[in-house]
C-alpha positions as CSV (number, residue, x, y, z in Angstrom):
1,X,0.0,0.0,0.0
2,X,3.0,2.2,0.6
3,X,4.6,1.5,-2.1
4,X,1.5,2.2,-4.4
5,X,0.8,5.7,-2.5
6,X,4.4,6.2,-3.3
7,X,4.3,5.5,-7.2
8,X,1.3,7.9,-7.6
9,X,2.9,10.5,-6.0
10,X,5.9,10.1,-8.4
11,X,4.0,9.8,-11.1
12,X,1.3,13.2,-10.7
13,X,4.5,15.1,-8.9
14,X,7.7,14.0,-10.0
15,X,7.9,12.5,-13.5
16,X,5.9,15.3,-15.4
17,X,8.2,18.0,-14.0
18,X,11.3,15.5,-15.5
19,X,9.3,15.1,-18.7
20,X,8.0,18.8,-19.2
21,X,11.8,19.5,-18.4
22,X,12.9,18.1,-21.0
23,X,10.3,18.5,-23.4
24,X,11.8,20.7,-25.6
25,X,14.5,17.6,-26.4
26,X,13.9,14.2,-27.4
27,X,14.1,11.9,-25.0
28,X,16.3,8.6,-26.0
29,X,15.0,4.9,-24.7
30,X,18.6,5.0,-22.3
31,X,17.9,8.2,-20.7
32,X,13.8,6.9,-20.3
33,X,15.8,4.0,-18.4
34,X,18.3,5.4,-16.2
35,X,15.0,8.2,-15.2
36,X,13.1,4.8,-14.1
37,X,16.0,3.3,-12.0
38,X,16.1,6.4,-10.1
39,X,12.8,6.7,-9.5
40,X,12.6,3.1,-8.3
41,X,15.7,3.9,-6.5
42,X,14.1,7.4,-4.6
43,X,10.5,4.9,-4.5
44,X,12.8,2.6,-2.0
45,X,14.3,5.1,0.0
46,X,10.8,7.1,0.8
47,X,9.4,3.1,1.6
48,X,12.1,3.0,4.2
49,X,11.4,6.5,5.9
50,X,8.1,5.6,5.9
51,X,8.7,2.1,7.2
52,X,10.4,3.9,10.3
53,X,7.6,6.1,10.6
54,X,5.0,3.5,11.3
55,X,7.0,1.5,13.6
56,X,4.9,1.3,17.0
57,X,5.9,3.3,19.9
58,X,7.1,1.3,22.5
59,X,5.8,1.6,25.6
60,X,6.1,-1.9,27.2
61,X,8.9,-0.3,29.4
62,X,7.2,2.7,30.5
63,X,5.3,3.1,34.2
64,X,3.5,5.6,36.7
65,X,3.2,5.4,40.0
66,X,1.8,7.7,42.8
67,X,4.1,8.3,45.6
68,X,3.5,10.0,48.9
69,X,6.9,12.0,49.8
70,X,7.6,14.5,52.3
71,X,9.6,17.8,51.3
72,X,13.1,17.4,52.5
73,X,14.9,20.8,50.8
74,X,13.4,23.7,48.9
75,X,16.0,25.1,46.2
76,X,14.1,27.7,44.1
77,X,10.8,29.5,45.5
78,X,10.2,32.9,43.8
79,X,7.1,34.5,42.6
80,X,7.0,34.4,38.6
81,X,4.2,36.6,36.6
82,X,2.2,36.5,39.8
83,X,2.7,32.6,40.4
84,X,4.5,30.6,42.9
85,X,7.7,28.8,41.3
86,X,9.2,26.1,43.4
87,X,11.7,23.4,43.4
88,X,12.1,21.4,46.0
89,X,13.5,17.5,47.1
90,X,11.2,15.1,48.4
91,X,11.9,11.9,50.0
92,X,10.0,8.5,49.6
93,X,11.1,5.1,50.8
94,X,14.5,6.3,50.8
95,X,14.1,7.4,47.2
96,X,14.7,11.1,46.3
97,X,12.4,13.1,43.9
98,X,13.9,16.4,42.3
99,X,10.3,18.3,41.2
100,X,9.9,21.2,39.1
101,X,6.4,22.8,39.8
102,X,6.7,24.7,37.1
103,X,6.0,22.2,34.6
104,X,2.9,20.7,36.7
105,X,0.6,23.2,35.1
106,X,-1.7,24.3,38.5
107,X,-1.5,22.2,40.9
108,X,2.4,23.7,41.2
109,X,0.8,27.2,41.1
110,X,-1.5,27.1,43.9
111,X,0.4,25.6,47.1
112,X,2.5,27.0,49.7
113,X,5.2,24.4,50.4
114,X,7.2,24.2,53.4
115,X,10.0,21.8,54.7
116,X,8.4,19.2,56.5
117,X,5.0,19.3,54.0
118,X,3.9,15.7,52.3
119,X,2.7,15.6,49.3
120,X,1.3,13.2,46.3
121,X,3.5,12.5,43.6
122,X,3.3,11.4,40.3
123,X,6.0,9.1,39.2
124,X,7.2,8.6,35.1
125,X,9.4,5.8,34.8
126,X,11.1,4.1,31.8
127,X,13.3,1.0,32.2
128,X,13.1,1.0,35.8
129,X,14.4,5.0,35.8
130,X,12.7,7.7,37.5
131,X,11.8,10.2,34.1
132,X,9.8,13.0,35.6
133,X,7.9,14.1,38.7
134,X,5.0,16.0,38.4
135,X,3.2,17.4,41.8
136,X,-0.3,16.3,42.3
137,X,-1.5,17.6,45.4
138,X,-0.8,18.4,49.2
139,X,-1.4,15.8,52.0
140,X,-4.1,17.2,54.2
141,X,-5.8,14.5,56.0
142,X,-4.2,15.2,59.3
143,X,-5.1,18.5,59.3
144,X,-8.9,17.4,58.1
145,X,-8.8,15.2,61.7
146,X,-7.5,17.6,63.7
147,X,-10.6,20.4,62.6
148,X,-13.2,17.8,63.1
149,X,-11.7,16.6,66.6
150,X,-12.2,20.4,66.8
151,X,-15.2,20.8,65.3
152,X,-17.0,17.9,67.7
153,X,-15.7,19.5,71.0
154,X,-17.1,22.5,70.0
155,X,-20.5,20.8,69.2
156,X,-20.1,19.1,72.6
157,X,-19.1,21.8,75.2
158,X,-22.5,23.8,73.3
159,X,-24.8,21.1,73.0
160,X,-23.8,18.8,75.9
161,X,-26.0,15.7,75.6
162,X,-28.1,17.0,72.3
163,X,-24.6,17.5,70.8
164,X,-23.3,13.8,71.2
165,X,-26.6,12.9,69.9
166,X,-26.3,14.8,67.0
167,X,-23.0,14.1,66.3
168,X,-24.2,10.0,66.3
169,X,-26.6,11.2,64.2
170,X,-24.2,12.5,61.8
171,X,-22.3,9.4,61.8
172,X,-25.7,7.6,61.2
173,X,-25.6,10.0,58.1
174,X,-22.1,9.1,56.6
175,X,-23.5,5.5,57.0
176,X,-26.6,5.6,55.5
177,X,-24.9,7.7,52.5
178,X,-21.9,5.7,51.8
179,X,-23.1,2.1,52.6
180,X,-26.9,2.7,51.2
181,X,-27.6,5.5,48.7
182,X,-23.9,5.8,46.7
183,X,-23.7,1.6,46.2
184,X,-26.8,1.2,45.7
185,X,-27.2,3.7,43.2
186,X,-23.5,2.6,41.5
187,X,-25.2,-0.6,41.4
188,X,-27.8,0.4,38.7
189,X,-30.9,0.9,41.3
190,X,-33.3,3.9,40.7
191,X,-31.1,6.8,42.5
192,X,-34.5,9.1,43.3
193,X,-36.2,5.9,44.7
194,X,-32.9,4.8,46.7
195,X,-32.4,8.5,48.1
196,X,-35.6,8.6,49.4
197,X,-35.7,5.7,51.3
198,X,-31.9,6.7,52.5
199,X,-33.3,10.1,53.1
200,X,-36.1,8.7,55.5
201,X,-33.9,6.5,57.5
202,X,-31.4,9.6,58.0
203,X,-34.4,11.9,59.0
204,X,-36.3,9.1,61.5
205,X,-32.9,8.3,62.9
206,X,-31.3,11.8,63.0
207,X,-34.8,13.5,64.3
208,X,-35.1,11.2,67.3
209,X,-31.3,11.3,68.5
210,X,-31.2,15.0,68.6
211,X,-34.2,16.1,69.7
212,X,-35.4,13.3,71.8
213,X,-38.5,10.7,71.4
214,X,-41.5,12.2,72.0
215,X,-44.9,13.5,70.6
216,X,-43.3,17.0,69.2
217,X,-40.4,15.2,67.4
218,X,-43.0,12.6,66.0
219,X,-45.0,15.3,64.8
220,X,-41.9,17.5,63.2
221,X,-41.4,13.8,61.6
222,X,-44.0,13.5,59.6
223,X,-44.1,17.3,58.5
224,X,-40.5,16.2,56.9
225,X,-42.2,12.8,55.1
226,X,-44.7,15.1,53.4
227,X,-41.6,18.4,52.8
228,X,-39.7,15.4,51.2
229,X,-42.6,14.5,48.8
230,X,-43.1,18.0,48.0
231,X,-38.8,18.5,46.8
232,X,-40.0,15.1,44.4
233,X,-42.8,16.4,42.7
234,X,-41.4,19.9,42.8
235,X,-37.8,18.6,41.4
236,X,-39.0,15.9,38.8
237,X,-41.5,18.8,37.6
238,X,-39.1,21.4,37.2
239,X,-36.4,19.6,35.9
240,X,-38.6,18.0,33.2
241,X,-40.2,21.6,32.2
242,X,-36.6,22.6,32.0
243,X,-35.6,20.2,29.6
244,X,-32.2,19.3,31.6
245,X,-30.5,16.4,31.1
246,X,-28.5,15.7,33.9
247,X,-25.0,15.9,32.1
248,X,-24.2,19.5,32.4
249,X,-21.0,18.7,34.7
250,X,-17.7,17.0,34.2
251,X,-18.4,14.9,36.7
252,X,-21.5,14.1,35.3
253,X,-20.3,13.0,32.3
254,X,-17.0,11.1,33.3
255,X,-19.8,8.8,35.6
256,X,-21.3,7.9,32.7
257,X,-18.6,6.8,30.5
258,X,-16.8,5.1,33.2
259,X,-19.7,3.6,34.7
260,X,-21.9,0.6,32.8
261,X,-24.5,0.6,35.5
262,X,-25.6,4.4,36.2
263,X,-27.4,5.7,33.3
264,X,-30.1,8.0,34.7
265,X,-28.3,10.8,34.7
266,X,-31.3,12.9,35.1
267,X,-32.4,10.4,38.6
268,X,-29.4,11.3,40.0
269,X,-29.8,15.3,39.3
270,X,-32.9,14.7,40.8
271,X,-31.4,12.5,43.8
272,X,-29.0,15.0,44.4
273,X,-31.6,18.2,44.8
274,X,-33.5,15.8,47.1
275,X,-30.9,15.2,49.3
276,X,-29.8,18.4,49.5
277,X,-32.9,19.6,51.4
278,X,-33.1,16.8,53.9
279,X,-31.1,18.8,56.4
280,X,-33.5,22.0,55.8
281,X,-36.2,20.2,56.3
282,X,-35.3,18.8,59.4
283,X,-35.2,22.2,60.4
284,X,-37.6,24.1,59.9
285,X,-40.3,20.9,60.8
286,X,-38.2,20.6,63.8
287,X,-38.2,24.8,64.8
288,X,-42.6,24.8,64.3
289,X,-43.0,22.2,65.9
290,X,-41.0,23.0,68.9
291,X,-42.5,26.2,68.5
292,X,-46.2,24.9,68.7
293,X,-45.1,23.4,72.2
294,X,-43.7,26.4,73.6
295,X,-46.9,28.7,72.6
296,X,-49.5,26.0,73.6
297,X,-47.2,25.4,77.2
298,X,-47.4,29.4,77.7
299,X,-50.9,30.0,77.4
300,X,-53.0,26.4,77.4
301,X,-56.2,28.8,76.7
302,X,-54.9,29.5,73.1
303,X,-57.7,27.8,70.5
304,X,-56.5,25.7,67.5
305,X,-56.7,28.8,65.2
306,X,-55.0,31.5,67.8
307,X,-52.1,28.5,68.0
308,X,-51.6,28.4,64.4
309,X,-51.6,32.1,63.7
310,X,-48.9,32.8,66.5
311,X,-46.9,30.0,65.5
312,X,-46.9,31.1,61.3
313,X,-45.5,34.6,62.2
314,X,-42.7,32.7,63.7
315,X,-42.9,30.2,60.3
316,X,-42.6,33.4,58.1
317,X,-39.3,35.1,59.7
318,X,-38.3,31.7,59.0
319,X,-39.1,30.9,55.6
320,X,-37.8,34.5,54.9
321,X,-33.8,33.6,56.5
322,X,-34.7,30.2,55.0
323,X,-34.6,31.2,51.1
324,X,-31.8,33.3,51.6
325,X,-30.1,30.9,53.0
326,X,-30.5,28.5,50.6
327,X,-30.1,31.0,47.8
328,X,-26.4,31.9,49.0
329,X,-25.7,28.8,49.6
330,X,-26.3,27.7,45.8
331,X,-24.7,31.3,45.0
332,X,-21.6,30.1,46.6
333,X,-21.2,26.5,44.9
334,X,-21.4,28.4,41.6
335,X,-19.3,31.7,42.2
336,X,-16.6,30.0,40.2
337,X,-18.5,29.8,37.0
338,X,-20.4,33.7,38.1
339,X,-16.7,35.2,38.1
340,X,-16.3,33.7,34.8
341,X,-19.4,34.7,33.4
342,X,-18.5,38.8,35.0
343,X,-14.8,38.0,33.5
344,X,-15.8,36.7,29.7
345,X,-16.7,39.8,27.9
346,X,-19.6,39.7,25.2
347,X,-21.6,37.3,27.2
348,X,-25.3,37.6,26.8
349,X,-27.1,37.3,30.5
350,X,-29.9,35.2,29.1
351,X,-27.3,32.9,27.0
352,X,-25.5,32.5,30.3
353,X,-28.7,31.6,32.2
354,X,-29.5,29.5,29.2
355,X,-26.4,27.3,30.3
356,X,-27.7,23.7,31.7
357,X,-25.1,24.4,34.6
358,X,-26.5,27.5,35.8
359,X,-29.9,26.2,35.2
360,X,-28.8,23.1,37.4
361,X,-28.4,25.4,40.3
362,X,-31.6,27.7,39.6
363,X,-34.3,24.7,39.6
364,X,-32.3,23.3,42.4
365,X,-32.6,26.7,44.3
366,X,-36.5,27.3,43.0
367,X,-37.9,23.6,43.5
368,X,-36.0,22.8,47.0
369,X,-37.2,26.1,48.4
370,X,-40.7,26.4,46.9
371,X,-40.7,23.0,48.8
372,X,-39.4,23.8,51.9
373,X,-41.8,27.0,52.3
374,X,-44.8,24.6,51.5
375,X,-43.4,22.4,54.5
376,X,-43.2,26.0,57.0
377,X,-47.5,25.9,57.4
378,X,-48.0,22.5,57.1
379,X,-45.9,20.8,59.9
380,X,-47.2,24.1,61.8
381,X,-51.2,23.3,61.2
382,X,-50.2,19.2,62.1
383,X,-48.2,20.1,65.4
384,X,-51.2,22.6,66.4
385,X,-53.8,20.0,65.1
386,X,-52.3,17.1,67.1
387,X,-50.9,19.7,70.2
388,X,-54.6,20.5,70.9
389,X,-55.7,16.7,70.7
């Protein structure tokens, strides 16, 4: 085949400028010859070249490994164009890495390195030799122990009793999400069916350990069973009307090529909104219901109606912090891509809005709250119903 590509090229490039050289001349049947035998001689050499051109790379001999190091010397640390530059030594096993973070694009721009620091390494070698080392990331896990050791006396020394209860509960939650909902729904089950069920055994378990088992807690229970049917209906409507698909993030995406059992990417947009309001609703069922109590404890002569008013003009300060809480806290996932969108000149606001990203985070914002404000009078009007039973 090469040899054929080559002939044709010879023949539409080479020989015609030969012949239409020498056109003006006739040609003898030697000269015709010799022109052959050096075009079949200039036809083998171009086979060759391209014979060495599609040998194979091999890279039978060539390995990566990730190492964990620990910085041992830093030899060049200056600020370049506004970027940190650094070269440092980092030990391993008793192997030493020289790394340039120059040449490992940002993750060498964006730490401060200190002697001392570990870090994750990225390790090229070729026939058993150390090529390059490229910086992956900083070790940080000790210092993510040491803020929640933190974190739990604070929640301890505050809450006393109701805070080691809700920090079980919060355990409870780590369990139910990575041993229920995330294999289950990497399995190939229904991810808005299996985060509801997860969701229910988080809010039955959670509501009970913090807040104690009794009627008011019961109550602010089933206010959450109906708030969490309302995110559904509310989510899969608005999602649907929407017309997103689920697969507006990289991560998105990359779960569904590398995954053969999740393909709902639109259940798990949906899953994810759901869950994401569990802990709200908690909350605010939770803060009526206790709120009912109090009202109905202060003055037993309060009727039903009386009850219920009081209580909803507590409910509406409520839902007011509520959706501006919720808002922000959308606001502040996506402040990366609002930067970009301030930063890119020319952008339409409605093409930007118009992005399935952003749109993500608007129906999340506009179906979890319009949920959650629904949830505000009825666990109010069921703790005031059942409190005056």
């Amino acid at each position: 085949m090469k040899k054929i590509i080559c002939i044709i090229f010879l023949s539409v490039f080479v020989f015609p400028v030969n012949v239409f050289a020498q056109a003006p001349e006739e040609i003898s049947l030697e000269e015709q010859l010799e022109t052959l035998k050096n075009l079949e001689t200039e036809l083998e050499e171009i086979s060759g070249q391209l014979d060495e051109f599609s040998q194979p790379i091999d890279t039978s001999n060539v390995g990566s490994e990730e190492v964990r190091a620990r910085i041992t010397e830093i030899s060049f640390d200056e600020i370049v164009d506004d970027n940190r530059q650094m070269v440092f030594t980092a030990e391993a096993d008793g192997m030493k890495y020289i790394v340039d973070t120059r040449v490992s694009l940002l993750e060498g721009l964006r730490h401060n390195l200190h002697v001392g620091d570990e870090v994750y390494l990225q390790v090229i070698q070729k026939d058993g030799s150390v090529t390059s080392v490229f910086l992956i990331d900083v070790v940080r896990t000790t210092n993510l122990f040491w803020l929640a050791v933190l974190f739990s006396l604070v929640i301890i020394v505050i809450g006393r009793w109701r805070g080691v209860a809700s920090l079980a509960g919060l355990v409870i939650t780590f369990v139910v999400l990575f041993a229920l909902i995330v294999p289950s729904i990497l399995a190939g089950k229904d991810p808005v069916f299996i985060t509801i069920i997860g969701s229910l055994i988080i809010l039955a378990v959670n509501m009970h350990l913090s807040h104690g088992f009794n009627k008011g807690t019961l109550y602010a229970f089933g206010s959450t069973v109906i708030g969490l049917a309302l995110v559904w209906v509310f989510s899969n409507a608005f999602v649907a009307f929407a017309k997103l698909t689920g697969l507006a993030s990289e991560e998105a995406i990359l779960l569904q090529f590398h995954s053969e059992t999740v393909s709902a990417p639109a259940g798990i947009l949906l899953a994810a909104i759901i869950l994401g309001a569990v802990g709200v609703l908690d909350d605010i069922a939770i803060t009526q219901s206790e709120t009912v109590a109090e009202l109905r404890e202060a003055n037993p002569n309060l009727h039903q109606k009386e009850l219920f008013t009081a209580a909803m003009r507590i409910g509406r300060h409520h839902i007011a912090s509520t959706v501006n809480t919720l808002v922000l806290a959308y606001a502040g996932v996506a402040l990366p891509l609002l930067l970009l969108f301030v930063h890119t000149q020319g952008v339409d606001v409605f093409r930007f809005l118009n992005e399935e990203l952003v749109a993500e985070e608007i129906i999340r914002t506009l179906a979890g709250t319009l949920a959650l404000v629904l949830t505000v009078p009825i666990s109010t009007w069921l703790a005031t119903y059942l409190n005056k039973r």
